[in-house]
N, C-alpha and C positions, 0 to 999 in steps of 0.2 A: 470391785471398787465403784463401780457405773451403778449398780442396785442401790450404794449407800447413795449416792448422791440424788437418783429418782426419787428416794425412801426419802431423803431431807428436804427436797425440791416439795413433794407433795404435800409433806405436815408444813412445813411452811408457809404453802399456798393455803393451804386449811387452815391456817390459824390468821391469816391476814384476811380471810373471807369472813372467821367468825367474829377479828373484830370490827367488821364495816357494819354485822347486827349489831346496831345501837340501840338505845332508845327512842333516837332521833327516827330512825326508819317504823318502828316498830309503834309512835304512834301516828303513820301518817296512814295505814294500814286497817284501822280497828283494834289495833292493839291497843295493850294499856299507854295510857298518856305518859308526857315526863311530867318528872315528880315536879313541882313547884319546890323552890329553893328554901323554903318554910319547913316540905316534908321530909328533907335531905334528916339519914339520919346525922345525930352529932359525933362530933368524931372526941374521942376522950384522950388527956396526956398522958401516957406512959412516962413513969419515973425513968429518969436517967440510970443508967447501968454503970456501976462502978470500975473501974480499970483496975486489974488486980496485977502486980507487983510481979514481973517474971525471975527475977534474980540480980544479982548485981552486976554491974556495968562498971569493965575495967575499960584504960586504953595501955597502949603500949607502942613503942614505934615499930614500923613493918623494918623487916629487914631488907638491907640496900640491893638491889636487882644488880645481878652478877655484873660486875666489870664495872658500876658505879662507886664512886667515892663515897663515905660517908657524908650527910651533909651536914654541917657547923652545929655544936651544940651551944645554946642561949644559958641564958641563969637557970637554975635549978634542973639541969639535965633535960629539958625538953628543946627541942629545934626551935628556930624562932619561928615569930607566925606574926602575919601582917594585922589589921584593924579587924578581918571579918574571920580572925582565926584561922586563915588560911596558910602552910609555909608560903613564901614570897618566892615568887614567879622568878624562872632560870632566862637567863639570858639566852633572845632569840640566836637560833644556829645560822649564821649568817652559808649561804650558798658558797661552793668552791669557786675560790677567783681567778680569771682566767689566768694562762700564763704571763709572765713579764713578756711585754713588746709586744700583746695579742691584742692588736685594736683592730677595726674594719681597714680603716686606714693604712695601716703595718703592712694588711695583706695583698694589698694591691700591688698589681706588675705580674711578672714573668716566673711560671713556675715549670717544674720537669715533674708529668708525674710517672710515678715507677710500679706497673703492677706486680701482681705475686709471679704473674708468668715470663716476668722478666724484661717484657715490652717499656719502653717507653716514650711519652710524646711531650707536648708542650702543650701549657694551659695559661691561658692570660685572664687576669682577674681584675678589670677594669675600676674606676672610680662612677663612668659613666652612669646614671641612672635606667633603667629602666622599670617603668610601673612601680609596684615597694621594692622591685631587687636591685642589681647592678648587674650591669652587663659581658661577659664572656664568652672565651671562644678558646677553641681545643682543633691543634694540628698537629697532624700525624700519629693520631690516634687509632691503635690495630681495636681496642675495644668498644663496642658500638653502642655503650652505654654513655662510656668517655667523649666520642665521639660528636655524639648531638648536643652537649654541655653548652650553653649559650647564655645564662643567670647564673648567679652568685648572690649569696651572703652571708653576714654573719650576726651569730645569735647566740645568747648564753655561753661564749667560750665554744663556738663550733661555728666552721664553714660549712656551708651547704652549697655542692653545685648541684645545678640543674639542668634539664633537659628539655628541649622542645615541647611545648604541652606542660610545661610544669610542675614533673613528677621530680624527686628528689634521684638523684645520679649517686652521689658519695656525701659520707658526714666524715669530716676531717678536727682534729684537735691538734693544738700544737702553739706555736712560737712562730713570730715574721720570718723563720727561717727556713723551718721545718714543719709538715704540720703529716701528722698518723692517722688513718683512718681506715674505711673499710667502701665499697661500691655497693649500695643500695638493695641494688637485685641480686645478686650472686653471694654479699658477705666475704668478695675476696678482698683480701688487705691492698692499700693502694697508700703512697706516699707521695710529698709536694715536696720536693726542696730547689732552691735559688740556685 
């Protein structure tokens, strides 16, 4: 593979050297002169080429991609289609919305969380500001990721707490009552509830 590439690298370089021989070098040299724009030969029109006919040109509608609806047939059996013959544009997929009662607000106060190994401590998920997060704090925590949890917040329908140094601790979903989730570095299941 390295020979093709030296092989392409070299005619390359060769052909970019042979077009720097102009006429422009050639007559600063004793070479013949350039041509004055007089002795340029003329260049002549070529008839245009006719476009010849490949066959005939049906349409048909594609068939609907498995698990989709048919879409609405218009007058005369074709789908409808807007000003520039395009069908008309599906209504944007709005994002999943978070649960009822899941606001930043909701989650504030006093939570138990409960890991997979069965431990569990207290996590308080403050209103307080700090820098863009809020501020938390975690007692009685056997896990040492739980542990350092000192920021919070929330985003898209997910809590995030956080850890000293501001790496992500857990991502939690759920409801102001309950929220499921998983601890960051390990992927073990961890729960909030009131």
């Amino acid at each position: 593979m390295n020979r093709h590439v030296l092989l392409f690298s070299a005619l390359s370089a060769t052909l970019a050297l042979g077009a720097c021989s102009s006429a422009r070098m050639d007559s600063g040299y004793g070479g013949p002169s350039m041509r004055s724009a007089a002795a340029a030969p003329t260049m002549t029109m070529q008839q245009p080429i006719e476009a010849v006919p490949s066959g005939p040109v049906t349409s048909a509608p594609l068939a609907p991609i498995d698990g989709q609806p048919l879409p609405p047939m218009g007058g005369g059996g074709l789908p409808p289609t807007d000003m520039a013959g395009l069908p008309p544009a599906s209504a944007p997929v709005a994002p999943a919305a978070p649960a009822p009662g899941a606001t930043r607000t909701a989650m504030v106060g006093n939570w138990t969380a409960r890991e997979a190994s069965g431990g569990s401590c207290r996590i308080q998920l403050s209103s307080s500001p700090a820098l863009d997060l809020y501020r938390a704090s975690a007692s009685g925590c056997g896990n040492q990721d739980l542990s350092k949890v000192n920021a919070w917040d929330y985003r898209d329908g997910e809590v995030y707490l956080y850890q000293q140094g501001g790496s992500v601790a857990a991502r939690l979903r759920g409801t102001s009552g309950a929220l499921n989730g998983v601890l960051a570095k390990s992927g073990a299941p961890l729960t909030l509830a009131r």
